[in-house]
N, CA, C and O atoms as a printed pandas DataFrame, in Angstrom:
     atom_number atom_name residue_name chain_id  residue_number  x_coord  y_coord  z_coord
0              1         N          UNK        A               1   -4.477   84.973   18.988
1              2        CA          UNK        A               1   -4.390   86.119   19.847
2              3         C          UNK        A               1   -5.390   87.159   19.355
3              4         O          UNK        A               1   -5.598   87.444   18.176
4              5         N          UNK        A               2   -5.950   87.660   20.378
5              6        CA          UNK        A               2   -7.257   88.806   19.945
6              7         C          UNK        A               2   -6.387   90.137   19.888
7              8         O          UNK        A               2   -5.427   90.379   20.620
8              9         N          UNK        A               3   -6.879   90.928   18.919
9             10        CA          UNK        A               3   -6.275   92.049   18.701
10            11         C          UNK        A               3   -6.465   93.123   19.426
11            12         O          UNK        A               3   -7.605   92.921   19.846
12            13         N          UNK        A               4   -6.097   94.215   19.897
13            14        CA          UNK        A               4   -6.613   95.184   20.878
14            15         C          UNK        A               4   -6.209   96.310   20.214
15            16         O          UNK        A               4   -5.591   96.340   19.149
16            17         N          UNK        A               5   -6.736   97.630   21.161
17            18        CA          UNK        A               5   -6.859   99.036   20.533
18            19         C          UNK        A               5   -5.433   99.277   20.435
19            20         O          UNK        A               5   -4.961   99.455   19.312
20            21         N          UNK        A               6   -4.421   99.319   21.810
21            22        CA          UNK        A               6   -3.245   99.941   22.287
22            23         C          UNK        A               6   -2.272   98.533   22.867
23            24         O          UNK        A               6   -2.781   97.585   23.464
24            25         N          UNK        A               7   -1.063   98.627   22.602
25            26        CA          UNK        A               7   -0.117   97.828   22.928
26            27         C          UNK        A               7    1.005   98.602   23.250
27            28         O          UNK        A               7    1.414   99.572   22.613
28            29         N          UNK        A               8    1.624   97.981   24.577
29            30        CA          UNK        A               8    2.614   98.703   25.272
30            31         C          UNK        A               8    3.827   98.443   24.372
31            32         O          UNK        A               8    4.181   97.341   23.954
32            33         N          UNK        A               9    4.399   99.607   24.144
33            34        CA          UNK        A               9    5.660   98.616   23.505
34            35         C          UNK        A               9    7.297  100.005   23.341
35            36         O          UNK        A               9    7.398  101.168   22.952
36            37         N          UNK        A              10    8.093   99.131   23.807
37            38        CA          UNK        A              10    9.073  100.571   23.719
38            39         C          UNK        A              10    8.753  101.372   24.798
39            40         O          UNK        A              10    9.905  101.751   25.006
40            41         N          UNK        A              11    7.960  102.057   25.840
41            42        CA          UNK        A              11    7.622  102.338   26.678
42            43         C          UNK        A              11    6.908  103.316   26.102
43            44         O          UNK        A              11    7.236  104.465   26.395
44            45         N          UNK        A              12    5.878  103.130   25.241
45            46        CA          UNK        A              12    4.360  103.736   24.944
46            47         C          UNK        A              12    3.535  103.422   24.379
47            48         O          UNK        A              12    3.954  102.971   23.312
48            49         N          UNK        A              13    2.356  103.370   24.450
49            50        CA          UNK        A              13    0.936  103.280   23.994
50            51         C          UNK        A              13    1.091  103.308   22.731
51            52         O          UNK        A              13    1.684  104.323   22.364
52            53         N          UNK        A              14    0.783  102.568   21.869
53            54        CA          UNK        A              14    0.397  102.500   20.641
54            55         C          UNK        A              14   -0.544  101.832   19.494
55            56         O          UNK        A              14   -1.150  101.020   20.192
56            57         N          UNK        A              15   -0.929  101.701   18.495
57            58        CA          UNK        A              15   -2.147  101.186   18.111
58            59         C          UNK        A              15   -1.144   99.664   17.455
59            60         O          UNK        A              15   -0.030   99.553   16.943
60            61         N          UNK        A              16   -2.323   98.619   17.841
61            62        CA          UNK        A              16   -1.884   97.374   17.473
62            63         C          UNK        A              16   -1.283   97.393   16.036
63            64         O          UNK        A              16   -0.235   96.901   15.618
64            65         N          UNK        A              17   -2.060   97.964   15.531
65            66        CA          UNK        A              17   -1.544   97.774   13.812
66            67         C          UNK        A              17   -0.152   98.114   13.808
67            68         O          UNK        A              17    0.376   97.454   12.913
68            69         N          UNK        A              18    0.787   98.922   14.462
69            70        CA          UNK        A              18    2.058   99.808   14.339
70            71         C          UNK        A              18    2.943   98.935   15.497
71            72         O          UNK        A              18    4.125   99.279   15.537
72            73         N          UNK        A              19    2.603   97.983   16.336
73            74        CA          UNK        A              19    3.422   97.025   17.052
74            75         C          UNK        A              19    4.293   96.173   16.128
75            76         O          UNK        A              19    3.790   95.076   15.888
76            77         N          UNK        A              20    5.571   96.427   15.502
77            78        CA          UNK        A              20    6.139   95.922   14.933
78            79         C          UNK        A              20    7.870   95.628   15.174
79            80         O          UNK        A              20    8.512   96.670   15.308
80            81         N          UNK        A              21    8.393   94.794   15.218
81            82        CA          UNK        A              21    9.848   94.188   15.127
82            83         C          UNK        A              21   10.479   94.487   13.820
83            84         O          UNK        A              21    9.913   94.910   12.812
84            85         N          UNK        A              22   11.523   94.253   13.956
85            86        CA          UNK        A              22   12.721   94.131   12.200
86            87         C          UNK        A              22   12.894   93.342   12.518
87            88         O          UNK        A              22   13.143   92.931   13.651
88            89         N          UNK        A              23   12.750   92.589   10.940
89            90        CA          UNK        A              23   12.735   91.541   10.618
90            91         C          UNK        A              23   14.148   90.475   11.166
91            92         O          UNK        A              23   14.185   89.296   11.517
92            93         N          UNK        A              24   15.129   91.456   11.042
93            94        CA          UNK        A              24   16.530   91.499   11.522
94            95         C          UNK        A              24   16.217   90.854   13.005
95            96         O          UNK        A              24   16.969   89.885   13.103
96            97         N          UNK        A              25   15.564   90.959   13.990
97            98        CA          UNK        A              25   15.636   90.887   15.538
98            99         C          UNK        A              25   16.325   89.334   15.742
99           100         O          UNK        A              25   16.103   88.220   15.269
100          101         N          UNK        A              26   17.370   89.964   16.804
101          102        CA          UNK        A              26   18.218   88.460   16.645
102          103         C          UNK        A              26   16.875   87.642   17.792
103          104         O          UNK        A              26   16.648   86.442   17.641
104          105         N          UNK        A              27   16.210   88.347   18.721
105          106        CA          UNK        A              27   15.125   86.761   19.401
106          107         C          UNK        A              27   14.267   86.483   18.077
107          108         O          UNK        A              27   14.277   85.261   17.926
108          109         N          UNK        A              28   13.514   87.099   17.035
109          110        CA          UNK        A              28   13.192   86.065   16.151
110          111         C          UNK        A              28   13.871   85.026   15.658
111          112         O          UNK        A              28   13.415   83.883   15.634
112          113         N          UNK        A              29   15.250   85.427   15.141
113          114        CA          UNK        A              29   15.802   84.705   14.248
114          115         C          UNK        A              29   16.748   83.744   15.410
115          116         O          UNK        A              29   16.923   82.658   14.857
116          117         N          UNK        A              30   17.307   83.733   16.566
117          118        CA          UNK        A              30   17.917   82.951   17.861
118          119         C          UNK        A              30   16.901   82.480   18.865
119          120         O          UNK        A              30   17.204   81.620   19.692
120          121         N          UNK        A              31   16.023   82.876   18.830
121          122        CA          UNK        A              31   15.105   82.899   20.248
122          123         C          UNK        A              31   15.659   83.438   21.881
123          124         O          UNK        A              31   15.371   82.885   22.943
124          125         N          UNK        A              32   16.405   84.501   21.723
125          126        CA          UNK        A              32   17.049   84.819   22.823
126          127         C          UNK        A              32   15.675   86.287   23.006
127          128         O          UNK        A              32   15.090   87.044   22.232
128          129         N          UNK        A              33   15.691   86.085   24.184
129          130        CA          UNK        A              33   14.889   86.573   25.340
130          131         C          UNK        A              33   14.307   86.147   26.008
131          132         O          UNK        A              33   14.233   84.925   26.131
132          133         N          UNK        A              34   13.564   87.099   26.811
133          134        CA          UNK        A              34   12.227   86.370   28.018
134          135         C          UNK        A              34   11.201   86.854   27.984
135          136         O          UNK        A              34   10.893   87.919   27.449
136          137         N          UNK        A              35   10.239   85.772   28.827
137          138        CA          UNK        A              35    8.983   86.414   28.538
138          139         C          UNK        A              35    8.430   86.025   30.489
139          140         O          UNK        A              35    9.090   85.425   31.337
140          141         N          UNK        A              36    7.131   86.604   30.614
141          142        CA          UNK        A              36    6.948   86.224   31.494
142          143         C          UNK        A              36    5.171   86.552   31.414
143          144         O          UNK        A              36    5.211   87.646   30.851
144          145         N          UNK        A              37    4.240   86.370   31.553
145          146        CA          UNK        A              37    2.967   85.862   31.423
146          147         C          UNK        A              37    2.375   86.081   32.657
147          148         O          UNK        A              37    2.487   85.228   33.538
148          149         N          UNK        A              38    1.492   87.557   32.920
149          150        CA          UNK        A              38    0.473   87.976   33.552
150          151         C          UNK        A              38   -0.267   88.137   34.035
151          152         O          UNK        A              38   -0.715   89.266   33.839
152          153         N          UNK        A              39   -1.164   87.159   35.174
153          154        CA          UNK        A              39   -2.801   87.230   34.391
154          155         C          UNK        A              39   -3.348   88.262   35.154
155          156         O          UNK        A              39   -2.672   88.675   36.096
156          157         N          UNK        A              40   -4.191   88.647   34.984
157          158        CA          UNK        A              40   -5.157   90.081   35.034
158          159         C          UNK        A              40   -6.760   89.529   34.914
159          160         O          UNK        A              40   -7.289   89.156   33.866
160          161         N          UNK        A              41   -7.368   89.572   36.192
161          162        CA          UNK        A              41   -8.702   88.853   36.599
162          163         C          UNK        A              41   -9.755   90.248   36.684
163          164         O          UNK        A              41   -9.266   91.315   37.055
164          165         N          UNK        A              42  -10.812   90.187   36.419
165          166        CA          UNK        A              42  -11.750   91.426   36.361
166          167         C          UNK        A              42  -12.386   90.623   37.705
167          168         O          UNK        A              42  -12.371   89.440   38.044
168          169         N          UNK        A              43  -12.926   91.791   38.275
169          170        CA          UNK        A              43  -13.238   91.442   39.764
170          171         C          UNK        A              43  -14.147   92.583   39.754
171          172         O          UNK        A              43  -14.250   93.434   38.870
172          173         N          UNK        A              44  -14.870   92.481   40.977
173          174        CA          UNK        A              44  -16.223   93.619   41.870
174          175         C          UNK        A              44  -15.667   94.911   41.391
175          176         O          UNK        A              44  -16.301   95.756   40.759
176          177         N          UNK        A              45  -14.040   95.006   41.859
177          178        CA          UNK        A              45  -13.856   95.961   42.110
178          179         C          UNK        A              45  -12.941   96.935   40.965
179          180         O          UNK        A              45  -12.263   97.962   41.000
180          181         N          UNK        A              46  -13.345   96.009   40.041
181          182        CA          UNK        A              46  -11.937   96.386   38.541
182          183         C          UNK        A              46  -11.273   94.861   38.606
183          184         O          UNK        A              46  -11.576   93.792   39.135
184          185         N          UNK        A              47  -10.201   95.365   37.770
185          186        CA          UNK        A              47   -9.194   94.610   37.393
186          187         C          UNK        A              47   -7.842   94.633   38.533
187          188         O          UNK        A              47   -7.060   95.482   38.959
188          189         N          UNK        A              48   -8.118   93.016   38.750
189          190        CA          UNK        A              48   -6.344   93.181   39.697
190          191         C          UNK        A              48   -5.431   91.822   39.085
191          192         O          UNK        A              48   -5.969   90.751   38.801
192          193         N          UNK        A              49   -4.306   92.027   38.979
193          194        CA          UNK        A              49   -3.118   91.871   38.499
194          195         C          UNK        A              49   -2.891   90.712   39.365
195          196         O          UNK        A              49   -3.173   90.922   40.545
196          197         N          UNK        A              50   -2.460   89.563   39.087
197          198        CA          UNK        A              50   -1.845   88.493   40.099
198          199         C          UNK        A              50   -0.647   88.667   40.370
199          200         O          UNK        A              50    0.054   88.717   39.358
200          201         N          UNK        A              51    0.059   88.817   41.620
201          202        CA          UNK        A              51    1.074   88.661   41.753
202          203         C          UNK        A              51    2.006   89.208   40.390
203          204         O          UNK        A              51    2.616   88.662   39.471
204          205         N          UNK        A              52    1.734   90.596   40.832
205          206        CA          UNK        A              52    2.485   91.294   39.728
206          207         C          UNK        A              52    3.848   91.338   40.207
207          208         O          UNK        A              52    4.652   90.682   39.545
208          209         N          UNK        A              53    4.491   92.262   41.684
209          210        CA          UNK        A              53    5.865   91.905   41.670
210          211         C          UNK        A              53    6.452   91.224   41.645
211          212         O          UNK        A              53    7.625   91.405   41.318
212          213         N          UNK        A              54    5.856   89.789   42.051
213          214        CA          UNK        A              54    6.694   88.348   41.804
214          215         C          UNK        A              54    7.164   88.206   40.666
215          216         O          UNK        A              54    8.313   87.884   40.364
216          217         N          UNK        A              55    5.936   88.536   39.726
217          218        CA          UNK        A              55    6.294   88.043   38.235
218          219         C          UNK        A              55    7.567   89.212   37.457
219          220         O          UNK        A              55    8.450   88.770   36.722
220          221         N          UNK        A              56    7.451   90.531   37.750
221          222        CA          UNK        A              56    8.364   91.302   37.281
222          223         C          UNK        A              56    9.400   90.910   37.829
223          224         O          UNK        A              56   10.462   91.043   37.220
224          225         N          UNK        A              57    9.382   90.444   38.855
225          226        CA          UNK        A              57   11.162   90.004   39.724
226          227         C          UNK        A              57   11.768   89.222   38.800
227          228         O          UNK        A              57   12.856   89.260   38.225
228          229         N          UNK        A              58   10.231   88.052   38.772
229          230        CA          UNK        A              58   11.121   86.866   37.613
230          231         C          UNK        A              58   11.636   87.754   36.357
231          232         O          UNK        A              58   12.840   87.905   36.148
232          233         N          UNK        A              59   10.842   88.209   35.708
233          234        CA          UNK        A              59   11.435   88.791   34.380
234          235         C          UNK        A              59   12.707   89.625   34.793
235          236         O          UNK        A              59   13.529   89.591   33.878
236          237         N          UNK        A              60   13.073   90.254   35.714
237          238        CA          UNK        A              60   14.200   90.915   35.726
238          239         C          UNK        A              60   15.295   89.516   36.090
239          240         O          UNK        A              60   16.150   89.258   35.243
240          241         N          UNK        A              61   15.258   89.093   36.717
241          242        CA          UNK        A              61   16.212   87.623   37.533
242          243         C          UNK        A              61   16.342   87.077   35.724
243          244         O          UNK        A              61   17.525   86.911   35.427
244          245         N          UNK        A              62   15.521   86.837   34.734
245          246        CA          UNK        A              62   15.950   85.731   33.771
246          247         C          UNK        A              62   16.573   86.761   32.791
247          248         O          UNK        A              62   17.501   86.465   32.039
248          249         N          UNK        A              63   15.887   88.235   32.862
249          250        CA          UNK        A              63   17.003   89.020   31.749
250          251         C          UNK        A              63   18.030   89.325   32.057
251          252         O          UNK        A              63   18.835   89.685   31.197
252          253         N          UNK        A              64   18.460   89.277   33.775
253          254        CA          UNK        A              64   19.669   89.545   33.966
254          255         C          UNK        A              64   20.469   87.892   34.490
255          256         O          UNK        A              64   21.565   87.911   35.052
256          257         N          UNK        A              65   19.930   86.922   34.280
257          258        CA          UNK        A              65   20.710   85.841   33.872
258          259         C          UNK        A              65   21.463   85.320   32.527
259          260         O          UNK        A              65   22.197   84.343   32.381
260          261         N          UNK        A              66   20.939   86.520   31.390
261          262        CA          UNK        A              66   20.836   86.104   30.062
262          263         C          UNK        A              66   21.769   87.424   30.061
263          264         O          UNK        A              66   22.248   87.562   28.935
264          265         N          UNK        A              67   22.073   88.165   30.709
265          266        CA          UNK        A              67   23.002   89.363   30.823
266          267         C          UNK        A              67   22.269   90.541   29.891
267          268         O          UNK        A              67   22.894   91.404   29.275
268          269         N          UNK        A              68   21.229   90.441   29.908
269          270        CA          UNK        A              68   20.228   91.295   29.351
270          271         C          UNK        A              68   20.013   92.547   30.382
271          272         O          UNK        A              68   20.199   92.500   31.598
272          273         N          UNK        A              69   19.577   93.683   29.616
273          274        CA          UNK        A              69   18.892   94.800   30.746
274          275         C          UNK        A              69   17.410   95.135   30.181
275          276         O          UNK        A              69   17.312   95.634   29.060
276          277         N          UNK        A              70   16.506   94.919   30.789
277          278        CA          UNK        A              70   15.346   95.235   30.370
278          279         C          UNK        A              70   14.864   96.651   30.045
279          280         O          UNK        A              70   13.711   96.773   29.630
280          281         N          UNK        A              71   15.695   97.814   30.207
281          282        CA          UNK        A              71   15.586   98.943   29.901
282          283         C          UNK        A              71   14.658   99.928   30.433
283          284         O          UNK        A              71   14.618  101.153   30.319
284          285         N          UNK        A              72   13.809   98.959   31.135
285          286        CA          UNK        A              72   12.652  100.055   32.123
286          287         C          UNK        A              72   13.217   99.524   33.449
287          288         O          UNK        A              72   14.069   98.660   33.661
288          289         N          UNK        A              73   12.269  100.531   34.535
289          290        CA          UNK        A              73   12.681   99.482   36.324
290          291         C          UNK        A              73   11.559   99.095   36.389
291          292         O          UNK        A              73   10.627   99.211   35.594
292          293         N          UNK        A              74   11.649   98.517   37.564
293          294        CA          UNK        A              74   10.435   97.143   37.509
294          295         C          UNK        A              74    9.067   98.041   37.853
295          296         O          UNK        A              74    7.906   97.772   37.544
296          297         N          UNK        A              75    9.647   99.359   38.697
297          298        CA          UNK        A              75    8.121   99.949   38.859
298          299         C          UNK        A              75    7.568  100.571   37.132
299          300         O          UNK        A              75    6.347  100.690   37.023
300          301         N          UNK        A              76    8.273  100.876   36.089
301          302        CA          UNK        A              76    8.169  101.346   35.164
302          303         C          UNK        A              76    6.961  100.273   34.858
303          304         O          UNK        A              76    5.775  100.600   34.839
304          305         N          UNK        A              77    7.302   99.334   34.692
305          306        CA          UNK        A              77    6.683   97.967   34.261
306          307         C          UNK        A              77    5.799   97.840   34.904
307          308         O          UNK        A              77    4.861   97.605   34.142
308          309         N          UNK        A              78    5.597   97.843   35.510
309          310        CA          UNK        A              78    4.621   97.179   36.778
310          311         C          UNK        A              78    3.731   98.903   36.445
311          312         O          UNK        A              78    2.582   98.469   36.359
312          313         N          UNK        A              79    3.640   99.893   36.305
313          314        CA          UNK        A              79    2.998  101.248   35.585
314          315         C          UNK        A              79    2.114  100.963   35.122
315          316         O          UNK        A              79    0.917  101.172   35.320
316          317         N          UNK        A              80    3.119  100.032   33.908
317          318        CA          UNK        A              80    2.715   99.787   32.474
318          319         C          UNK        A              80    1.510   98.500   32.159
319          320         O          UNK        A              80    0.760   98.252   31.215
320          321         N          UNK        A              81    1.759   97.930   33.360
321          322        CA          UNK        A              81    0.878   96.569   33.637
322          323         C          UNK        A              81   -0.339   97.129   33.836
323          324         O          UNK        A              81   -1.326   96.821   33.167
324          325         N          UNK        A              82   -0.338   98.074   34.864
325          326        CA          UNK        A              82   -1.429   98.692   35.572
326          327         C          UNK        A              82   -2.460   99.941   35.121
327          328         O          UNK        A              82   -3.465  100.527   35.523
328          329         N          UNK        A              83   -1.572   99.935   34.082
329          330        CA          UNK        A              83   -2.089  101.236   32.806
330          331         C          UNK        A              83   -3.175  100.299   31.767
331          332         O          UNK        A              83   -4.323  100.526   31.383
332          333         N          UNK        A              84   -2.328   99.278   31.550
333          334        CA          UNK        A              84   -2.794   98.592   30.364
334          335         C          UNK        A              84   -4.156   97.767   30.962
335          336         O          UNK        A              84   -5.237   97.556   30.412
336          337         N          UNK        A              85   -3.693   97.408   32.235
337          338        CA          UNK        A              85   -4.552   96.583   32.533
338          339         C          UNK        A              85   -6.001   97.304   32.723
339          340         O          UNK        A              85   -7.031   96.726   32.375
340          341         N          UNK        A              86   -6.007   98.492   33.249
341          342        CA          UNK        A              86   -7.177   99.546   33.306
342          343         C          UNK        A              86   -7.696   99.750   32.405
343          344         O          UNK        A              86   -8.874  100.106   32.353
344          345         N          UNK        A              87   -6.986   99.585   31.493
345          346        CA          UNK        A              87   -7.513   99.949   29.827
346          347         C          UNK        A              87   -8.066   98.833   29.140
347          348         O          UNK        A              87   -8.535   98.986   28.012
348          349         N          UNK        A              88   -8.055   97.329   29.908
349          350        CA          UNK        A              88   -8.805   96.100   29.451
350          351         C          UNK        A              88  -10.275   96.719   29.215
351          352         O          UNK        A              88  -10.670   97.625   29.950
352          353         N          UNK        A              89  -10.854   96.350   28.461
353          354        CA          UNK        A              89  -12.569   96.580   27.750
354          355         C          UNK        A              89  -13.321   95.702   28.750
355          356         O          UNK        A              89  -14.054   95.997   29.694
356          357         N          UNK        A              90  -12.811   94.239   28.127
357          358        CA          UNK        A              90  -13.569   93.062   28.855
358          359         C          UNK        A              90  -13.156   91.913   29.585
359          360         O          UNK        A              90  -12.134   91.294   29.289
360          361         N          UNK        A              91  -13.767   91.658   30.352
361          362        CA          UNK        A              91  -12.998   90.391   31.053
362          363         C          UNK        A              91  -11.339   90.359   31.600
363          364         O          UNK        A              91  -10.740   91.397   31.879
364          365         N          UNK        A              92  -10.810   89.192   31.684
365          366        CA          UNK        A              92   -9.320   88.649   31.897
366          367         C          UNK        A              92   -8.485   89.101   30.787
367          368         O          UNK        A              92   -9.049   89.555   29.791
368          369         N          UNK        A              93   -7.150   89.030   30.834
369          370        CA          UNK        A              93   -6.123   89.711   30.311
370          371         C          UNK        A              93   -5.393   88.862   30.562
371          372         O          UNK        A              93   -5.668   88.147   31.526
372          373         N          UNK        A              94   -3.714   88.516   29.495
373          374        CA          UNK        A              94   -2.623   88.340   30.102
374          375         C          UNK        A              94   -2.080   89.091   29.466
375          376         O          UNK        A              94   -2.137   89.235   28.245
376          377         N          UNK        A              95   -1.256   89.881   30.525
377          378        CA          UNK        A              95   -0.269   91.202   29.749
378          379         C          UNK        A              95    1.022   90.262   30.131
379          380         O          UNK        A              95    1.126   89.725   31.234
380          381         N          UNK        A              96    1.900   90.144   29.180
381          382        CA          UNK        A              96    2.485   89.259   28.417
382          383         C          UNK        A              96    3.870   90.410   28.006
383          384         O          UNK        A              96    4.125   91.151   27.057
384          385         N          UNK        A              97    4.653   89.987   29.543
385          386        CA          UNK        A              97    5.935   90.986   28.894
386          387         C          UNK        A              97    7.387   90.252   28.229
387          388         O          UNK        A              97    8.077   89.439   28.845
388          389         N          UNK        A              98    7.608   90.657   27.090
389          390        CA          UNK        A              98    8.682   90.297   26.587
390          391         C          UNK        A              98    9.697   91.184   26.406
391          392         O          UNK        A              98    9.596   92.408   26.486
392          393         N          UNK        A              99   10.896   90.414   26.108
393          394        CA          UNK        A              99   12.145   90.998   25.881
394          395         C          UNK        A              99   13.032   90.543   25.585
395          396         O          UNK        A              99   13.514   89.610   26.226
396          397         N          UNK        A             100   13.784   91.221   24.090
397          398        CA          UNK        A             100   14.361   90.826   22.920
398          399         C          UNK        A             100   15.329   91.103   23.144
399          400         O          UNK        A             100   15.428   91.575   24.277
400          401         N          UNK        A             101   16.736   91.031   22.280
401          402        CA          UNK        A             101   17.992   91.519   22.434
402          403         C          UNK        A             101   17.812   92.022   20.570
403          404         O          UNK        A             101   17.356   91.072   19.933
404          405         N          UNK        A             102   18.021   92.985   19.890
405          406        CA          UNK        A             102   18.515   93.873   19.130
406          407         C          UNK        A             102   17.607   93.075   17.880
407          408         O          UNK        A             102   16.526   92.487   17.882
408          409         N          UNK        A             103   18.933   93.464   16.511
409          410        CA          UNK        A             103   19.028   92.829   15.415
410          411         C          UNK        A             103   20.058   91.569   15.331
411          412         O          UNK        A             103   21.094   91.536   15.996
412          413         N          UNK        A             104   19.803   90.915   14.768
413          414        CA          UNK        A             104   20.915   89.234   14.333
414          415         C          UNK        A             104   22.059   90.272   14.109
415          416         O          UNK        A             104   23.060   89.939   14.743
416          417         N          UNK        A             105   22.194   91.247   13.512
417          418        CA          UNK        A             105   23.906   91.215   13.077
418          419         C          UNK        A             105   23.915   92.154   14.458
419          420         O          UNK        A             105   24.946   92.827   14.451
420          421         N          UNK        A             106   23.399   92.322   15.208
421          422        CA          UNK        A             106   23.600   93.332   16.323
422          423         C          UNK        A             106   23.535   93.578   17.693
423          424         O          UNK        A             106   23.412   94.580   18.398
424          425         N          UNK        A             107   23.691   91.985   17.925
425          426        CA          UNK        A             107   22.979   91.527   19.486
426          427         C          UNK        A             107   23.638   92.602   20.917
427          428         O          UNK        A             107   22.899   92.630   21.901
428          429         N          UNK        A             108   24.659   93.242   20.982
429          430        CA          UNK        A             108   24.702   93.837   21.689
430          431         C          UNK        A             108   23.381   95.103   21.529
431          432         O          UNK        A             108   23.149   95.602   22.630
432          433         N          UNK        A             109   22.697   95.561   20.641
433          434        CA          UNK        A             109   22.087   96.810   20.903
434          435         C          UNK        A             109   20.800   95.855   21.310
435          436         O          UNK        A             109   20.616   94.687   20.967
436          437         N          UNK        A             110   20.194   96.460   21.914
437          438        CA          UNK        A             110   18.744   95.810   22.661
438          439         C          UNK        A             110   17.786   96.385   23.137
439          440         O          UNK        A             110   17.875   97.227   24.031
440          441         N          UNK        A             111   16.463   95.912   22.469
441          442        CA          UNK        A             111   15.386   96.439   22.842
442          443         C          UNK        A             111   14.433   95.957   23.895
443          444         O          UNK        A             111   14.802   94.810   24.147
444          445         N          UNK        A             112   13.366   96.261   24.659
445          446        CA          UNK        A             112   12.956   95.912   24.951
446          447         C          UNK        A             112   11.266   95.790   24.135
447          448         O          UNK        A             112   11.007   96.449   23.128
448          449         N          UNK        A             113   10.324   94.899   24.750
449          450        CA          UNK        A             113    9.030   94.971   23.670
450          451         C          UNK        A             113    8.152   94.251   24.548
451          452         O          UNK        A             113    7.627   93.215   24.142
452          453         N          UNK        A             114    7.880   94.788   25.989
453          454        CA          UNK        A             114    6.037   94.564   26.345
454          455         C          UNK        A             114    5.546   94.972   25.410
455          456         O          UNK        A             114    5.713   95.879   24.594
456          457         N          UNK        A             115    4.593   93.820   25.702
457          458        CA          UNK        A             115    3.137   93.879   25.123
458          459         C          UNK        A             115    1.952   93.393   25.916
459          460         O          UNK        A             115    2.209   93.378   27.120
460          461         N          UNK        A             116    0.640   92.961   25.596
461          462        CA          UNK        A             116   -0.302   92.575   26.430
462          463         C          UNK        A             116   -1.346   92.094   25.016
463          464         O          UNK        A             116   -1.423   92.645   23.917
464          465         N          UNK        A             117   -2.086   90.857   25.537
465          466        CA          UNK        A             117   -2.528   90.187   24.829
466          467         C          UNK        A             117   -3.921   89.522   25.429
467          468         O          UNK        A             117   -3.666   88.894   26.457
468          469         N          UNK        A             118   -5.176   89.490   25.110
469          470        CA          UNK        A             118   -6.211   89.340   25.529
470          471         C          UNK        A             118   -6.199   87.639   25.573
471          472         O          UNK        A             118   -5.846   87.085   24.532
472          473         N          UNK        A             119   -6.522   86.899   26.581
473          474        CA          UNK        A             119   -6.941   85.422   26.511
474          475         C          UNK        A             119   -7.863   84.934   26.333
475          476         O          UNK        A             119   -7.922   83.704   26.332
C-alpha cells in the first residue's frame, strides 16, 4: 500500500503517520467488520467515484447485518469519499472504507475507521 499525505479516519483528516488502531481492536484480533472498496478513476474532467452510492449502501446493509452502526450517514461518507478523492495527487484511487467494532475486551463500544489507499 502507497502511503499518502492525509487519511480519513474517525471523521477527520489526518497525517498517515498518526492513522492508528489499539492494539486491543476486537476486528484485529476477531476479524469482525466491513469493508467495502472504491474505485476512483481520474478523468478529463477530475476525479469521479464509481458508483459511490451503491457501494456506501452496501457498507451500510453489511454493518447493519453484523448489527453494527457505522457512526457517520451515508452522505457523511460519501463527503468524505469526495473530499479525499479531490485530494488524490495522481492517477486512480481506492478509497477503501472500513469498519471495526471497539477493543477485544469491549466489543460493544465501536469505532468506525475510513480510510483511502492509493492502487
Amino acid at each position: 500500500m502507497q502511503e499518502l499525505e492525509k487519511i480519513w479516519m474517525n471523521g477527520e483528516l489526518i497525517d498517515w503517520a498518526d492513522a492508528k488502531i489499539h492494539v486491543g481492536s476486537h476486528g484485529l484480533h476477531y476479524g469482525s467488520g466491513v469493508f467495502e472498496g472504491i474505485r476512483a478513476y481520474e478523468t478529463p474532467k477530475g476525479s469521479a467515484v464509481f458508483r459511490l452510492t451503491d457501494h456506501l449502501q452496501r457498507l451500510n446493509d453489511s454493518a447493519r447485518l453484523l448489527n453494527m452502526k457505522l457512526g457517520y450517514s451515508l452522505e457523511e461518507l460519501r463527503s468524505a469519499c469526495m473530499e479525499l478523492s479531490a485530494r488524490t495527487v495522481c492517477g486512480s484511487a481506492t478509497c477503501g472504507r472500513s469498519r471495526s467494532s471497539g477493543t477485544a475486551s469491549s466489543a460493544s463500544r465501536r469505532r468506525g475507521i475510513p480510510s483511502m489507499s492509493r492502487s
